[in-house]
MMTF fields as JSON, N, C-alpha, C and O atoms, coordinates in Angstrom:
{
  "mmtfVersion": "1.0.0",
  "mmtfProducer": "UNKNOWN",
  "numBonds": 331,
  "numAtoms": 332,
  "numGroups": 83,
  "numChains": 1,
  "numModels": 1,
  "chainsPerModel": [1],
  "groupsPerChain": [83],
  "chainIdList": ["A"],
  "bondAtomList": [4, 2, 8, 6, 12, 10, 16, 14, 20, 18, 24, 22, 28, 26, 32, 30, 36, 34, 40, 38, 44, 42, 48, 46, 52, 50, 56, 54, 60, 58, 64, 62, 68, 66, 72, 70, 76, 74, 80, 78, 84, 82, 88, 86, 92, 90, 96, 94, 100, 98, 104, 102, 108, 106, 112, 110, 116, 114, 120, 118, 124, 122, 128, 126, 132, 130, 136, 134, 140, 138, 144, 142, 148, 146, 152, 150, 156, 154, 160, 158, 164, 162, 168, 166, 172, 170, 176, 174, 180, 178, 184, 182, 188, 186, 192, 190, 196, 194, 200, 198, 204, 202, 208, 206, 212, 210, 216, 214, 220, 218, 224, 222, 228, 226, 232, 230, 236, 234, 240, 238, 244, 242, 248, 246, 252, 250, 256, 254, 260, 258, 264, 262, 268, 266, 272, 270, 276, 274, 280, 278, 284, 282, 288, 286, 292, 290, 296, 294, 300, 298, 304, 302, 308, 306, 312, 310, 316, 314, 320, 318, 324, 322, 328, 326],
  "bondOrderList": [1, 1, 1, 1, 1, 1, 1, 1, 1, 1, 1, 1, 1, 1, 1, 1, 1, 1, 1, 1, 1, 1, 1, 1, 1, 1, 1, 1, 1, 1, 1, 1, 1, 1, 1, 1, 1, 1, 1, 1, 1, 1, 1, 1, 1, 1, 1, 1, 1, 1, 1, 1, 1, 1, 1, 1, 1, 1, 1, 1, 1, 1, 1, 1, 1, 1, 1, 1, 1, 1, 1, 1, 1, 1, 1, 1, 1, 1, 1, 1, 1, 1],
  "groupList": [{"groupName": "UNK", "atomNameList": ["N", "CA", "C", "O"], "elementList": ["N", "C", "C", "O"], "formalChargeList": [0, 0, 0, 0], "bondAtomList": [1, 0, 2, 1, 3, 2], "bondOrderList": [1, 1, 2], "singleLetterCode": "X", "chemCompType": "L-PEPTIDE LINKING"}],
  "groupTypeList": [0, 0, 0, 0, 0, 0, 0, 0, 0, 0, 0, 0, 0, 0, 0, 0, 0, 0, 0, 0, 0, 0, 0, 0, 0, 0, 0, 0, 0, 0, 0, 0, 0, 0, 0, 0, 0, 0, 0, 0, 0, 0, 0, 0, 0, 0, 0, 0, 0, 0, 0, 0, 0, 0, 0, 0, 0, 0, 0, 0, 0, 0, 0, 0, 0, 0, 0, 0, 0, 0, 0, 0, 0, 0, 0, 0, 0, 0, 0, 0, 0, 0, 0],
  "groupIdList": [1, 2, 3, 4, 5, 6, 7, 8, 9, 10, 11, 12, 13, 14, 15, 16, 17, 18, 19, 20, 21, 22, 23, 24, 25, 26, 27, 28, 29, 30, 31, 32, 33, 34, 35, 36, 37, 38, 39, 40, 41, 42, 43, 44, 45, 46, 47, 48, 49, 50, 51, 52, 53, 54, 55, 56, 57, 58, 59, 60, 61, 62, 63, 64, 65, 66, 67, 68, 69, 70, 71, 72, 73, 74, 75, 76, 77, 78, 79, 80, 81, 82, 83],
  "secStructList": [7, 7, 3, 3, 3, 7, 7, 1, 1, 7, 7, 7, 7, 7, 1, 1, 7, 1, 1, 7, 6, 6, 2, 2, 2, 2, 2, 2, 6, 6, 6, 6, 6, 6, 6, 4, 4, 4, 3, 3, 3, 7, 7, 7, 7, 7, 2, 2, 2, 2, 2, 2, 2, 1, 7, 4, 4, 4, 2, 2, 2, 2, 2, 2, 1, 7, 7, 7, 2, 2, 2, 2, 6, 6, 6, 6, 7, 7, 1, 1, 1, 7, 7],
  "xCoordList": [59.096, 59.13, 57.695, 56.753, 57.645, 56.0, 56.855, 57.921, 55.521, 55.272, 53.953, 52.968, 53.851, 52.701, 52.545, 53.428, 51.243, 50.252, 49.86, 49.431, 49.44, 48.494, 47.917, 47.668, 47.594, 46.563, 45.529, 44.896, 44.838, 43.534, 43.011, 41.826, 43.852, 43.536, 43.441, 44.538, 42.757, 42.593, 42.474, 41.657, 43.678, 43.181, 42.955, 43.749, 41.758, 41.404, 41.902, 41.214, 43.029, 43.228, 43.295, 43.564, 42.871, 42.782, 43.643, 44.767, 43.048, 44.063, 44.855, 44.525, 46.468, 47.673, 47.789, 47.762, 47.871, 48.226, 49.479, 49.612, 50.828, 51.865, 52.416, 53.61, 51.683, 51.847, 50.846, 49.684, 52.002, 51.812, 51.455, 52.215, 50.068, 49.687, 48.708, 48.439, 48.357, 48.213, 49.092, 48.618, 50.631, 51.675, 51.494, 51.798, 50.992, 51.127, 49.827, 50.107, 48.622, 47.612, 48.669, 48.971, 49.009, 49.671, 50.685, 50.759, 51.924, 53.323, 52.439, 53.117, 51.222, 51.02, 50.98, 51.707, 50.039, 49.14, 50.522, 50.33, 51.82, 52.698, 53.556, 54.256, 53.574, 53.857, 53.634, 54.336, 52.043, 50.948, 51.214, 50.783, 51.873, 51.835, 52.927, 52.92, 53.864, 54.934, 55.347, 56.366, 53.845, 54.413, 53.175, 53.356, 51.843, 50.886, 50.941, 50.334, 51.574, 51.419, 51.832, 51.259, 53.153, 53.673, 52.937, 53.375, 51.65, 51.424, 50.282, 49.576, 50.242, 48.692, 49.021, 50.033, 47.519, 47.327, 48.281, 48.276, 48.807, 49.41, 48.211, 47.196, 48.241, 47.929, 48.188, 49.277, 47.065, 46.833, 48.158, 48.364, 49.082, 49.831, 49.545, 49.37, 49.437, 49.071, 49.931, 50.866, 49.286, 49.66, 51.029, 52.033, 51.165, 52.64, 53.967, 54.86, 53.382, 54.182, 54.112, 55.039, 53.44, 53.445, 53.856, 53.896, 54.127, 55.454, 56.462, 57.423, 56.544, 57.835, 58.78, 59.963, 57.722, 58.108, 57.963, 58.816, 56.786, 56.363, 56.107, 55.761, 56.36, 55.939, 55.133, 54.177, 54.748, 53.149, 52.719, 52.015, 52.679, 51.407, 50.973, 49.891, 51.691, 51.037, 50.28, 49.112, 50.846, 49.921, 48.795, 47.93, 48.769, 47.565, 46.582, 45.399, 47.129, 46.175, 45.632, 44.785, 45.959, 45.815, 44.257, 43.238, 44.924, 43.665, 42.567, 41.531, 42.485, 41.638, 41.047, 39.899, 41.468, 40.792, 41.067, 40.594, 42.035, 41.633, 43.594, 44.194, 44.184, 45.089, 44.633, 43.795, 45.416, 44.457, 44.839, 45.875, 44.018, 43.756, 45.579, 46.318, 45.963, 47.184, 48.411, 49.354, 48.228, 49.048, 49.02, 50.038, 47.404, 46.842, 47.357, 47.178, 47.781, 48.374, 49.673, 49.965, 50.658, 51.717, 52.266, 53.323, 51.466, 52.015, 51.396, 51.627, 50.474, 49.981, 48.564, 47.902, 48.011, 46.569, 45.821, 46.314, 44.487, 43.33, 42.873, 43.281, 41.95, 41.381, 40.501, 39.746, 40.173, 39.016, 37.66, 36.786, 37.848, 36.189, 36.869, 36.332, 37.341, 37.429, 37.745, 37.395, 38.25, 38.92, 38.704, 39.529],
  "yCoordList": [-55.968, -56.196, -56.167, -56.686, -55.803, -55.784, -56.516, -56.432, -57.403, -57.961, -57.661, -58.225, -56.713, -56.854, -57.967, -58.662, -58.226, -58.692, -58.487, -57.369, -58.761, -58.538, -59.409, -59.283, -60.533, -61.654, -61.596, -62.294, -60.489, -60.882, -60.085, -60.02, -59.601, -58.745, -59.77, -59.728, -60.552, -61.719, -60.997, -60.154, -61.679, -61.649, -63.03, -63.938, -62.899, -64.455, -64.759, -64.6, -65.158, -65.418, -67.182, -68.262, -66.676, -68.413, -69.906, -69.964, -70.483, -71.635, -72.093, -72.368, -72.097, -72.327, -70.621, -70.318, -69.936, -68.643, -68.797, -69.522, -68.393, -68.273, -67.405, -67.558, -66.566, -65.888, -66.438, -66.182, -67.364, -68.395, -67.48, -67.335, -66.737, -66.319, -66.921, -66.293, -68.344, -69.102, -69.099, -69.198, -68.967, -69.298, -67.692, -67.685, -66.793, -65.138, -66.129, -65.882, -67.078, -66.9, -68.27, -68.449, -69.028, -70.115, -69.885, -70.594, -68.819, -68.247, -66.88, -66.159, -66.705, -65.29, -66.766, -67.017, -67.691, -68.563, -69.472, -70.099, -69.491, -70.45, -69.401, -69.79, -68.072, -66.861, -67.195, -67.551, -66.93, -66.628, -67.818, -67.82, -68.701, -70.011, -69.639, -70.137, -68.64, -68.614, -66.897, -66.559, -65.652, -64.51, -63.939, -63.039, -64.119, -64.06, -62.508, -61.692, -62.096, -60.855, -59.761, -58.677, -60.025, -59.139, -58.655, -57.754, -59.564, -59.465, -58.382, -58.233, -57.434, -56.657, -56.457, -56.508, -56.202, -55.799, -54.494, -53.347, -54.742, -53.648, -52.883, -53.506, -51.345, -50.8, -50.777, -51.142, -50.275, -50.658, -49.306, -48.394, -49.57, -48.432, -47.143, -47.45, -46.302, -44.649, -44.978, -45.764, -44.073, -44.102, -43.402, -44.079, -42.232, -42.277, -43.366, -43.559, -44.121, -45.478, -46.448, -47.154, -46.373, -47.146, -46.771, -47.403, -45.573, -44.865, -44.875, -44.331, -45.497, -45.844, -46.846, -46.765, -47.958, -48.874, -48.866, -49.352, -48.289, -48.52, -47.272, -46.343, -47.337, -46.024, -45.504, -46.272, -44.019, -43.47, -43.848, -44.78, -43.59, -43.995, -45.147, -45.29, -46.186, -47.469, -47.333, -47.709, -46.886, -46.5, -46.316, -47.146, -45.19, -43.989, -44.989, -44.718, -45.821, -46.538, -47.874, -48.486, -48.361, -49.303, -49.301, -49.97, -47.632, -47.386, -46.886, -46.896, -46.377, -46.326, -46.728, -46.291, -47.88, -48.789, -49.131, -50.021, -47.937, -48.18, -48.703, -48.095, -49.845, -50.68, -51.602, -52.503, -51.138, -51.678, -52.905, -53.06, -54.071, -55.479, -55.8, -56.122, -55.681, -56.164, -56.134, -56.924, -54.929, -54.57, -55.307, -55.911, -55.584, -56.69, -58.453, -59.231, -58.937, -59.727, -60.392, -61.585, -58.893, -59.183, -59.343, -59.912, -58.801, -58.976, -60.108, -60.361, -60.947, -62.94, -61.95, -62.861, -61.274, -61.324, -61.538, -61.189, -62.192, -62.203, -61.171, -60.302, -60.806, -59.771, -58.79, -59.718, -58.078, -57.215, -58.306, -58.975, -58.19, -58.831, -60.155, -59.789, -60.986, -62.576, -63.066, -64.246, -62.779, -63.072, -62.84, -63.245],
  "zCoordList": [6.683, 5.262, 4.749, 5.348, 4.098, 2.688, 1.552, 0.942, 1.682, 0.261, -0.251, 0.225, -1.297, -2.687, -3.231, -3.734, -3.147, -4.289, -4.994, -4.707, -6.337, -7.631, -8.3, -9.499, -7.516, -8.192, -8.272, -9.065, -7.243, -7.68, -8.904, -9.233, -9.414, -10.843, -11.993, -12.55, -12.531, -13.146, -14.652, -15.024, -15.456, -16.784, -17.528, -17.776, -17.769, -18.159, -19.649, -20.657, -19.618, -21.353, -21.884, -21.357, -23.245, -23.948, -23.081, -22.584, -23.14, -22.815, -23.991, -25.145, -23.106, -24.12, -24.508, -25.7, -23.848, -23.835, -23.647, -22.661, -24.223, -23.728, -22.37, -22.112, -21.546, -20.719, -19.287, -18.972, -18.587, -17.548, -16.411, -15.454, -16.532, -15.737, -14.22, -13.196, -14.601, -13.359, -12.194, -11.062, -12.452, -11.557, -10.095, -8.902, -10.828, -9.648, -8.395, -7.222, -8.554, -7.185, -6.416, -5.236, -7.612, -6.648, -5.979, -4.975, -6.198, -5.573, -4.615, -3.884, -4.71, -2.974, -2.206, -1.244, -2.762, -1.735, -1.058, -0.016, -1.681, -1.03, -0.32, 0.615, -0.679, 0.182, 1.439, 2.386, 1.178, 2.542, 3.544, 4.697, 3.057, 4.082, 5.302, 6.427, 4.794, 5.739, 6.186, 6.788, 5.524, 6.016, 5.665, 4.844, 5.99, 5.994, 6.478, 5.783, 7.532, 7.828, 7.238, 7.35, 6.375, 5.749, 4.185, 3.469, 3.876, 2.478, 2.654, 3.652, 1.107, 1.555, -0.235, -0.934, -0.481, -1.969, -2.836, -2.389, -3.683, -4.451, -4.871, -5.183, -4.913, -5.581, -6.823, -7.265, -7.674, -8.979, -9.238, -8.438, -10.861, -10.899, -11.47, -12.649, -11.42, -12.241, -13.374, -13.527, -14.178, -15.847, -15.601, -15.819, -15.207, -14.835, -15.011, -15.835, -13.318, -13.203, -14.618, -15.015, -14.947, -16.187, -17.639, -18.695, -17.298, -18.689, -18.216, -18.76, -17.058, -16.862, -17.554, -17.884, -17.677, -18.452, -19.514, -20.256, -20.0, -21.448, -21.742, -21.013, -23.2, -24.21, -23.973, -23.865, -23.704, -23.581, -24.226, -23.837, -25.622, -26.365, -26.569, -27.139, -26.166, -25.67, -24.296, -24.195, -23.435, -22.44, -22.835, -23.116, -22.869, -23.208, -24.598, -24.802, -25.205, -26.222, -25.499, -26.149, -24.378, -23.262, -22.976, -23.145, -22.211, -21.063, -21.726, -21.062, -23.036, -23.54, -24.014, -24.091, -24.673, -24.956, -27.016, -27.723, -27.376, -28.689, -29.234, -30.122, -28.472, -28.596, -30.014, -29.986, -31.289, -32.759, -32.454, -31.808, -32.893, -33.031, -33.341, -32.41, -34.44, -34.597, -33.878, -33.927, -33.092, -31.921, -31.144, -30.805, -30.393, -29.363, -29.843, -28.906, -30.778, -31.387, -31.565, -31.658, -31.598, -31.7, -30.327, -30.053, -29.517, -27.93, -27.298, -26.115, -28.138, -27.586, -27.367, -26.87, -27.366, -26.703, -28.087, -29.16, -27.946, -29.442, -29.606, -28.836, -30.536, -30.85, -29.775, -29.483, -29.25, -28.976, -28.114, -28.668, -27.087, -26.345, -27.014, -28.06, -27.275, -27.382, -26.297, -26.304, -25.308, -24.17, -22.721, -21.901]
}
């Protein structure tokens, strides 16, 4: 069996962020207590994999970087570099 990881990809957001992203290092680390061997880092996903889920042009406005402020908002994140 494999189990992926993706904690150490840290997004540091506001405290009282609604998106309980503390809980992914504490659930590998109570993983790791009982299958230490089976765990190894996920690869990061290709833009591909990630229109899988989501709209290209959210994609593609992601990775580029030009995701407009209000957009970044309505999905819980703050503005641009605040975070």
């Amino acid at each position: 069996m494999h189990i992926y990881r993706s904690d150490q990809f840290a997004l540091p957001l506001p405290p009282g962020h609604r998106f309980p992203a503390q809980k992914y290092p504490l659930l590998a680390q109570a993983v790791h207590e009982f299958a230490a061997d089976c765990m190894s880092t996920a690869p990061a996903a290709s833009e591909y994999e990630l229109a899988l889920a989501h709209d290209p042009h959210y994609v593609e406005a992601v990775l580029d970087g030009t995701l407009d402020t209000r957009a970044q908002r309505e999905i819980g994140f703050p503005g641009p570099r605040r975070w």
